[in-house]
C-alpha positions as CSV (number, residue, x, y, z in Angstrom):
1,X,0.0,0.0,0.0
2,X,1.6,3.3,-0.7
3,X,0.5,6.3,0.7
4,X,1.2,10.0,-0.5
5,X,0.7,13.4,1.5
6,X,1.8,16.6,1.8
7,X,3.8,17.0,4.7
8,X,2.3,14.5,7.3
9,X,0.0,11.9,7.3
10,X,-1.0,9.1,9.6
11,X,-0.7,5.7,9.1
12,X,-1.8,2.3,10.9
13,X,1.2,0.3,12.5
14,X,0.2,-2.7,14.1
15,X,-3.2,-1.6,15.6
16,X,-1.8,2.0,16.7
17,X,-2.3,5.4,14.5
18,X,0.7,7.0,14.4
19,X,2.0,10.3,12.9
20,X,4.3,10.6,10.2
21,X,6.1,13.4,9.4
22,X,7.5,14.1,6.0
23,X,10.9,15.4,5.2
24,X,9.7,16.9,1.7
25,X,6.1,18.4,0.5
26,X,5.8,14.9,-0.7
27,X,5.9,11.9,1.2
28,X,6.0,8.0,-0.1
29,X,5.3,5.7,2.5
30,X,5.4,1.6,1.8
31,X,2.7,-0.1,4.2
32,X,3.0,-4.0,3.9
33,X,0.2,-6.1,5.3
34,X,1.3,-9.4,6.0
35,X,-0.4,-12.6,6.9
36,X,-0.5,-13.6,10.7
37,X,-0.2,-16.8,12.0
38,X,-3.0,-18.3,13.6
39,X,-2.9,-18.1,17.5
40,X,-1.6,-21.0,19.7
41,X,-4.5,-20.9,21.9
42,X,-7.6,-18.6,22.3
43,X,-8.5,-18.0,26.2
44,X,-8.4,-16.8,29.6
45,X,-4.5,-16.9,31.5
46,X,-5.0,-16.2,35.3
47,X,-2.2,-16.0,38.3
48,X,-2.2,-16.6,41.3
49,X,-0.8,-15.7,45.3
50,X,1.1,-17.9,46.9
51,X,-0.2,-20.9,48.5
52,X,-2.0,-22.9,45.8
53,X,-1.0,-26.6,46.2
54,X,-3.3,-29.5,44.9
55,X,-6.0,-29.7,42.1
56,X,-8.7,-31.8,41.4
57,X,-11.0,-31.8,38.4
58,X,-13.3,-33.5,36.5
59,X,-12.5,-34.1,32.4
60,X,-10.1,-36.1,30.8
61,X,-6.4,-37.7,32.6
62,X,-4.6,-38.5,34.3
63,X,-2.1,-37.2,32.1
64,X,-2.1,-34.1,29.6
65,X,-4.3,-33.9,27.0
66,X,-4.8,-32.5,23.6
67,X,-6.6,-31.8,20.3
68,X,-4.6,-34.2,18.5
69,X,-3.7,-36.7,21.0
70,X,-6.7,-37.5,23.9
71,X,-7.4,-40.9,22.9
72,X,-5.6,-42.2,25.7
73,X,-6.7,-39.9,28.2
74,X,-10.2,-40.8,29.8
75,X,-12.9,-38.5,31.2
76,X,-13.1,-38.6,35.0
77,X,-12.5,-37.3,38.3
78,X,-8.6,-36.7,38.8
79,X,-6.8,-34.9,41.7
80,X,-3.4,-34.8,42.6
81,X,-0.4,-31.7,42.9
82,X,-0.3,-28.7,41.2
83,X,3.5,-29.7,40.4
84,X,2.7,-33.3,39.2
85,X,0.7,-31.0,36.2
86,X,3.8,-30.0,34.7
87,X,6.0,-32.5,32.5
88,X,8.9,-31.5,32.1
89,X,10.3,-32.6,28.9
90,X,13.8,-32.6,27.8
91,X,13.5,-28.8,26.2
92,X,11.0,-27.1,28.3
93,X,8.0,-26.8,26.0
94,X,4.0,-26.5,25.9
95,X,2.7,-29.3,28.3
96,X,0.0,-30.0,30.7
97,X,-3.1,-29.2,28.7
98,X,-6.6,-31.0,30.0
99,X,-8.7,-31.3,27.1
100,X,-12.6,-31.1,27.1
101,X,-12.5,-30.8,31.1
102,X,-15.8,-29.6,32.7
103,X,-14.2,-28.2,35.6
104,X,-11.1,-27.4,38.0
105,X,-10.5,-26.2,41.5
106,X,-7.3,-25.2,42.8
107,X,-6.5,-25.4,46.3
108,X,-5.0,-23.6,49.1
109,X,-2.8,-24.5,52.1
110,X,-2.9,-23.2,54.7
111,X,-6.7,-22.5,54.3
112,X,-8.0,-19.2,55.0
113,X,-10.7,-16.9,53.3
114,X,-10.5,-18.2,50.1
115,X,-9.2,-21.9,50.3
116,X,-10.2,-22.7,47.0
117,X,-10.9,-21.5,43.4
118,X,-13.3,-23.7,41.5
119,X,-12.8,-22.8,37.4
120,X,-16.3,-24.3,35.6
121,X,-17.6,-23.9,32.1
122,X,-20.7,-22.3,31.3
123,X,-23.0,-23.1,28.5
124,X,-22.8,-22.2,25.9
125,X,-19.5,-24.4,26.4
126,X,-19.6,-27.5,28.1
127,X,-16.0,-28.1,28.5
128,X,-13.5,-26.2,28.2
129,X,-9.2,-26.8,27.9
130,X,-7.3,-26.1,31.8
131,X,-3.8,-26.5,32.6
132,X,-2.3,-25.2,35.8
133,X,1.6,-25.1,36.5
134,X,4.0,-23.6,38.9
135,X,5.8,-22.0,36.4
136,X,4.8,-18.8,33.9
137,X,4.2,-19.7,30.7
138,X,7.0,-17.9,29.0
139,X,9.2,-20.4,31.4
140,X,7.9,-23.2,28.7
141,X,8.4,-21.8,25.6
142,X,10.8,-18.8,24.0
143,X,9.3,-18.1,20.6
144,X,10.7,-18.7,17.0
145,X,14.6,-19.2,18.0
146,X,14.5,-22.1,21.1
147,X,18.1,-21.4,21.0
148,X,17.3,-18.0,22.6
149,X,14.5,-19.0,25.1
150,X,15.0,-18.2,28.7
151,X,15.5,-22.2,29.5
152,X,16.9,-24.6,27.6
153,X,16.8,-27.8,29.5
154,X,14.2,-28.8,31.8
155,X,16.8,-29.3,34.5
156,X,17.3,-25.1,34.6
157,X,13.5,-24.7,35.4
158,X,12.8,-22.8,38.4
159,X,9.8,-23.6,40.2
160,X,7.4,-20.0,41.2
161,X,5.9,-20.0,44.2
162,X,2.6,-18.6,42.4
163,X,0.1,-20.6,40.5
164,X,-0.5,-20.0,36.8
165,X,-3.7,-21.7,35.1
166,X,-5.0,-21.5,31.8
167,X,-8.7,-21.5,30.2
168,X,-9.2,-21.8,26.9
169,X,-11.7,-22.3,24.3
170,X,-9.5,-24.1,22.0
171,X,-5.3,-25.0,22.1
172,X,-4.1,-26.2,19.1
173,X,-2.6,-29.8,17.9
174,X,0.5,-30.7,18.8
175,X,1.1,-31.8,15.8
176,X,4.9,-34.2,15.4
177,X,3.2,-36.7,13.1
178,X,6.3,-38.1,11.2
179,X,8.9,-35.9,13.2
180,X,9.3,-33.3,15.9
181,X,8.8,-30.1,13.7
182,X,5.8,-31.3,11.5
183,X,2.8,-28.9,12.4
184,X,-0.3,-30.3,13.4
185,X,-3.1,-31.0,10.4
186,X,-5.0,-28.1,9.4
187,X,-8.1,-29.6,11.2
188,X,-5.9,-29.8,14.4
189,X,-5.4,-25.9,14.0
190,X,-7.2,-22.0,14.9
191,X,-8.3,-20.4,11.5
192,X,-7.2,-16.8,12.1
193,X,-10.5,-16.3,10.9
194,X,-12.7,-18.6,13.1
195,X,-14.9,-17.3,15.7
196,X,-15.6,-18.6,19.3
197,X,-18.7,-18.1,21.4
198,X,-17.6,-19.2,25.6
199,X,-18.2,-19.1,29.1
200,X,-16.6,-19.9,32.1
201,X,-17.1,-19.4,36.0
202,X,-14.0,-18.1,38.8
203,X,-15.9,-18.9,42.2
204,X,-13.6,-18.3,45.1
205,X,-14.8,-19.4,48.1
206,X,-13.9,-22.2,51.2
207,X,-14.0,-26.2,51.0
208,X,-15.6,-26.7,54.2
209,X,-18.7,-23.9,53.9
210,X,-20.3,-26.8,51.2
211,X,-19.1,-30.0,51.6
212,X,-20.9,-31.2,48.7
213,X,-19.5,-29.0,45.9
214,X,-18.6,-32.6,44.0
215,X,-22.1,-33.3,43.6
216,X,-23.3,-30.0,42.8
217,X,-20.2,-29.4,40.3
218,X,-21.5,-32.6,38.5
219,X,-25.3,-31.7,38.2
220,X,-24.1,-28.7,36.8
């Protein structure tokens, strides 16, 4: 696109207007519009305080779970540490995912005011994808270059003493068909143009005001 002014014109960089001024009465400037790649995931990312130490929740596991690659994992009721949600593999990388889970509550030692923090999807979503970690996300995963990312083996990881969790409509594949760097199918990943319509519930509150939160969480 090539825009000419008199002077100064504005022009859209990334999102932002910004002004340009011109050197000469008459300005050439080349705007190129390039494609984006289609978003890992689309959702919700939440921290939190110190604290945080066991999960429990009802959808597919024990172990992670994705678009591509669930078959193995069954739907269920699973509980266990925060920590045992991370796998660490040998190049710290995107891991821990709980596909189509129904719901999640983190929990909180010692207990106090809030002891717990029960993450449920609402309709028009049924289930939704969860992962929690004691770890940022950026810890996992460094961009384009892995040469350049903050950790390179999973031996260098640093565990936080916050809690980050994830909620998202849809993660994509994993994809590593036939080797490492294939790229999941196309069916396995976000259109940049595909459209999501979701719902989900943070209810902080105590484990011992309702003792029967299980049952209620699975009547919906």
């Amino acid at each position: 696109v090539t825009l000419e002014t008199a002077g100064s014109f504005l022009a859209v960089v990334e999102g932002t207007v910004v002004a340009v001024k011109g050197e000469s009465p008459e300005t050439r400037f080349r705007l190129e519009v390039k494609d984006q790649p289609a978003p890992m995931r689309v959702g919700f990312t939440g921290s939190l305080v110190d604290g945080f130490r066991d999960v429990e929740w009802f959808g597919r596991g024990p172990h992670e779970s994705y678009l591509d690659r669930h078959a193995s994992a069954r739907v269920g009721l699973f509980q266990g540490t925060i920590a045992e949600q991370t796998f660490k593999y040998v190049r710290p990388q995107e891991n821990g995912n709980k596909y189509q889970t129904r719901w999640m509550a983190l929990k909180r030692q010692p207990a106090d005011a809030c002891s717990m923090l029960f993450i449920s999807a609402q309709a028009p979503s049924p289930t939704l994808e969860m992962q929690c970690h004691h770890f940022a996300l950026d810890d996992f995963d460094g961009g384009e270059v892995k040469a350049q990312q903050a950790f390179l083996h999973a031996g260098e990881l640093v565990e936080r003493a916050t809690t980050t969790f994830c909620v998202d409509v849809l993660h994509m594949g994993l994809g590593g068909i036939d080797s490492w760097g294939r790229k999941p199918l196309p069916e396995h990943m976000i259109r940049p143009d595909q459209e999501f319509d979701w719902s989900f519930q943070l209810i902080p509150c105590k484990e011992d005001l309702d003792v029967d939160w299980r049952q209620r969480l699975h009547q919906g």
